[in-house]
Every structure is written in structure tokens, then in C-alpha cells.
ZAGU-927826 format. One line per 2 residues: number of its first residue (from 1); their letters; for each residue x, z, y of C-alpha. Coordinates in steps of 0.2 Angstrom, whole numbers, plus 2048, in hexadecimal, padded with zeros to 3 digits. Layout:
# ZAGU-927826
NUM) a) X Z Y | ...
END
This chain:
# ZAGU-927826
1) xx) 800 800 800 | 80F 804 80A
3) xx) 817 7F4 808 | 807 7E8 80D
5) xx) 804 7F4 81C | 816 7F2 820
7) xx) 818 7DF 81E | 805 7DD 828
9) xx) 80E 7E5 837 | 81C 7DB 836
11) xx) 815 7CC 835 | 808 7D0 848
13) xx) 819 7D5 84D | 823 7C6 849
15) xx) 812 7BC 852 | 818 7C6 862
17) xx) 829 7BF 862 | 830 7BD 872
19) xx) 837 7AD 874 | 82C 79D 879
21) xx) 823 798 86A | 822 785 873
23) xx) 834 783 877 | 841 789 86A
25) xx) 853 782 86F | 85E 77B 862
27) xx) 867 78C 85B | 858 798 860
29) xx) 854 7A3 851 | 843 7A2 84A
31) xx) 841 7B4 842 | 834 7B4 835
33) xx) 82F 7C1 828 | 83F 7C7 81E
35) xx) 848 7B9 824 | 84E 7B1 835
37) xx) 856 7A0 838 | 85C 793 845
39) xx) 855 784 847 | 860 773 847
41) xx) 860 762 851 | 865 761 864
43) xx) 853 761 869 | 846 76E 86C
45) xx) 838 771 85D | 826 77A 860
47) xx) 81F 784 857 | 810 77F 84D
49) xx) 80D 78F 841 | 815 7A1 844
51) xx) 811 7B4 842 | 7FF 7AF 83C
53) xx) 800 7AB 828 | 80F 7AC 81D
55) xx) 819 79C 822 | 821 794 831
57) xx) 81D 784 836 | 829 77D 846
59) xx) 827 769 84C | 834 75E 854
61) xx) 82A 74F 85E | 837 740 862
63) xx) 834 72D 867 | 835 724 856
65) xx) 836 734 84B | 830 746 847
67) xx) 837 755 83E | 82F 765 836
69) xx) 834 775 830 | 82C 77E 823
71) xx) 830 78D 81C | 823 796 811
73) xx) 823 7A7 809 | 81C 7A9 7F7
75) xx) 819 7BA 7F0 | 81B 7BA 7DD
77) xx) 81A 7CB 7CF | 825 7D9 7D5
79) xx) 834 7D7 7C6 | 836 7C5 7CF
81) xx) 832 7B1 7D0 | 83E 7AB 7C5
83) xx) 848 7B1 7B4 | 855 7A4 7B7
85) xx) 859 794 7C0 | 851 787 7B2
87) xx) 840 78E 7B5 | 841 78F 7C6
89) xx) 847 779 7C7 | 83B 778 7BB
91) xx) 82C 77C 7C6 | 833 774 7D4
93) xx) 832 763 7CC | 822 766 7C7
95) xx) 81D 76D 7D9 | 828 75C 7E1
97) xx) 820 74F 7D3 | 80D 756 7DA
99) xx) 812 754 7EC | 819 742 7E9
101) xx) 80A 73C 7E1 | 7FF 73C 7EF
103) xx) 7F6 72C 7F4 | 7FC 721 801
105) xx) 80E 72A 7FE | 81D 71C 7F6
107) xx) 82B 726 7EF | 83C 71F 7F0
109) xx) 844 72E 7E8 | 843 741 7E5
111) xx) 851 74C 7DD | 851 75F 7DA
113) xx) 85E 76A 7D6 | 869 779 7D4
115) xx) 86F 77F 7E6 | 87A 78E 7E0
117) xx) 882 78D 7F1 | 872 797 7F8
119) xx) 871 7A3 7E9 | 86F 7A3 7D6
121) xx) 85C 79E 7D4 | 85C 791 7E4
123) xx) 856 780 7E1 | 858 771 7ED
125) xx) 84E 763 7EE | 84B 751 7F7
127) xx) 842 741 7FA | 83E 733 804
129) xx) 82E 728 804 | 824 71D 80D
131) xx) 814 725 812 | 805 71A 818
133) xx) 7FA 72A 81C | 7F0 72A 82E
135) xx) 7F9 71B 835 | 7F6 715 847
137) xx) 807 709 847 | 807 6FB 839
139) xx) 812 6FF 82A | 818 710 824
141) xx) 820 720 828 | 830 723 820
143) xx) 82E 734 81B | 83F 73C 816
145) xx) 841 751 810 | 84D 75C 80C
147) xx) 84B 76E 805 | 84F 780 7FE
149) xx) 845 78A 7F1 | 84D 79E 7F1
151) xx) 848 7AE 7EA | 84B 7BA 7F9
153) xx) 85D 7C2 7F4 | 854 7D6 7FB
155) xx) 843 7D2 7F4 | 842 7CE 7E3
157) xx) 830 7C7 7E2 | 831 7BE 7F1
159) xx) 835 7AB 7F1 | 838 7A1 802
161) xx) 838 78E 802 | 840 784 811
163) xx) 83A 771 816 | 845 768 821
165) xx) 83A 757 825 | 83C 746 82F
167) xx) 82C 73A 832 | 832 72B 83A
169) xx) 82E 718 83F | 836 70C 832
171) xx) 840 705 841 | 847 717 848
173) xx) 85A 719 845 | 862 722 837
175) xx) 862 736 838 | 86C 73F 82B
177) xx) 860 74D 826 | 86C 757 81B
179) xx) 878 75B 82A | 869 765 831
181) xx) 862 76C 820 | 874 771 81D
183) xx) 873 77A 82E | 863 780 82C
185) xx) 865 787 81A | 876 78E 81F
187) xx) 86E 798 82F | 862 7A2 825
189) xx) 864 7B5 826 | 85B 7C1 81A
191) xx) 853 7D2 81F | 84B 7E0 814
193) xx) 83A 7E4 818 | 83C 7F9 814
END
């Protein structure tokens, strides 16, 4: 009972944050609940979900793209989300192959795997695809994501999954998206809720 009441306050208290929720700069931290992060790029990102459910959702609007953060907290049974690193990959393929499947959405690729660099259960995963999905322009999006599945390293039954995406016009210039997911997954700090 303790522990709900603890992580309710904490979540009105992170939706008080003090910086502007419209406007956070390039190397701002984006503190969330047990965890806190800095966002990537050399432009400004809004937010679009924070302090009101148990993600955070942040935007990056540009002329012939846009990116999106996700990061989503799942709560699992207390003696943790995983055994090991196989079932963990495992679901995340099964979790990738239902998300790729949806209509109007082409895949060119998707991988998963082990990210032992982030901790021993972490997975990493990718794709690209064309998405034909509420289209005003002619042709697709190219739709290209990069992310991070981890068990929360203080709280065993916790497991927090990081999206880095790009949306952009087939004719926008190249980005390499795992320079900032490599900096994005590399600026994430972990905090105990006790």
C-alpha cells in the first residue's frame, strides 16, 4: 500500500516539473518515474505525454521529418519480468512482429537483440518501413526506430522500454538515428523509488 501511495505521489509530482514542458533544449533532462534522461538532436522537442500515466511521450516537429520519444514503464510480478535474456528477446519479437504487421505499414527490416552493453536482460531492437497511414502528401512516410527493452537495475519488477523514432518525407535527407539512440540510451539515470 505504501509503495502505490508512494509511486502516485511521485508521479503528480513529476507532472509539476519545473521546466517548460513546450520547449525542452537539446541536453535538458526529462525526469520521469525512477528514471531521468536527456534528450538528443540540436533542436528543441515538446512534450506530448508527461506526469499524467505511466509513459513519456516527447515530439520533435522539423520541415521534412519528425522524431518521437517513448519511453513506457511496465509493471510485472514482484520476483521480476524476466528469468533470463532468451525469454525476454523472445517476447520482444513477438511484441515487434505484431507492431510490423499493421495495415498500410511495408517493412523493409526489423532485428532484435541482445544489448548487454545496458545490462544483462536488455534487448535492442530496429526497423524501417514505409508507412502509407493518414497521408496528405502522395507516397509514404519512411518510418525508421530504434529501441531499448530493460528491467529497471533497483526495481526488479519493473521493465522500462525506450523508442527513439524518425517520420520523414521519402525525399528528406539522411539522419543517422543510432547516433542519437546511442545518446539517448547512454544518458539514462536510474533512481530507487524507497
Amino acid at each position: 500500500m505504501a509503495k502505490s501511495t508512494l509511486l502516485s505521489f511521485i508521479l503528480q509530482l513529476s507532472s509539476c516539473a519545473s521546466f517548460d514542458k513546450t520547449n525542452i533544449l537539446p541536453g535538458q533532462s526529462v525526469i520521469g518515474l525512477g528514471f531521468s534522461f536527456t534528450v538528443p538532436t540540436q533542436k528543441s522537442w515538446f512534450a506530448v505525454e508527461y506526469g499524467t500515466s505511466h509513459r513519456i511521450k516527447l515530439s520533435q516537429l522539423n520541415n521534412q521529418d519528425s522524431f518521437s520519444i517513448l519511453v513506457s514503464i511496465n509493471r510485472g510480478p514482484y520476483q521480476g519480468m524476466y528469468k533470463n535474456v532468451a525469454r525476454h528477446l523472445q517476447s520482444i519479437k513477438i511484441n515487434q512482429q505484431k507492431k510490423l504487421k499493421q495495415p498500410g505499414f511495408i517493412e523493409y527490416v526489423h532485428q532484435e537483440w541482445v544489448a548487454s552493453k545496458y545490462g544483462d536482460l536488455c534487448i535492442m531492437y530496429t526497423f524501417s518501413g514505409e508507412d502509407w497511414n493518414g497521408r496528405n502528401s502522395e507516397g509514404p512516410a519512411i518510418v525508421d526506430a530504434i529501441g531499448l527493452s530493460c528491467p529497471h537495475p533497483k526495481l526488479r519488477n519493473i521493465l522500462i522500454s525506450i523508442d527513439l523514432s524518425r517520420r520523414s518525407e521519402t525525399s528528406a535527407e539522411k539522419v543517422d538515428l543510432a547516433a542519437y539512440a546511442e545518446a539517448l540510451f547512454a544518458s539514462f539515470e536510474y533512481t530507487n523509488l524507497d
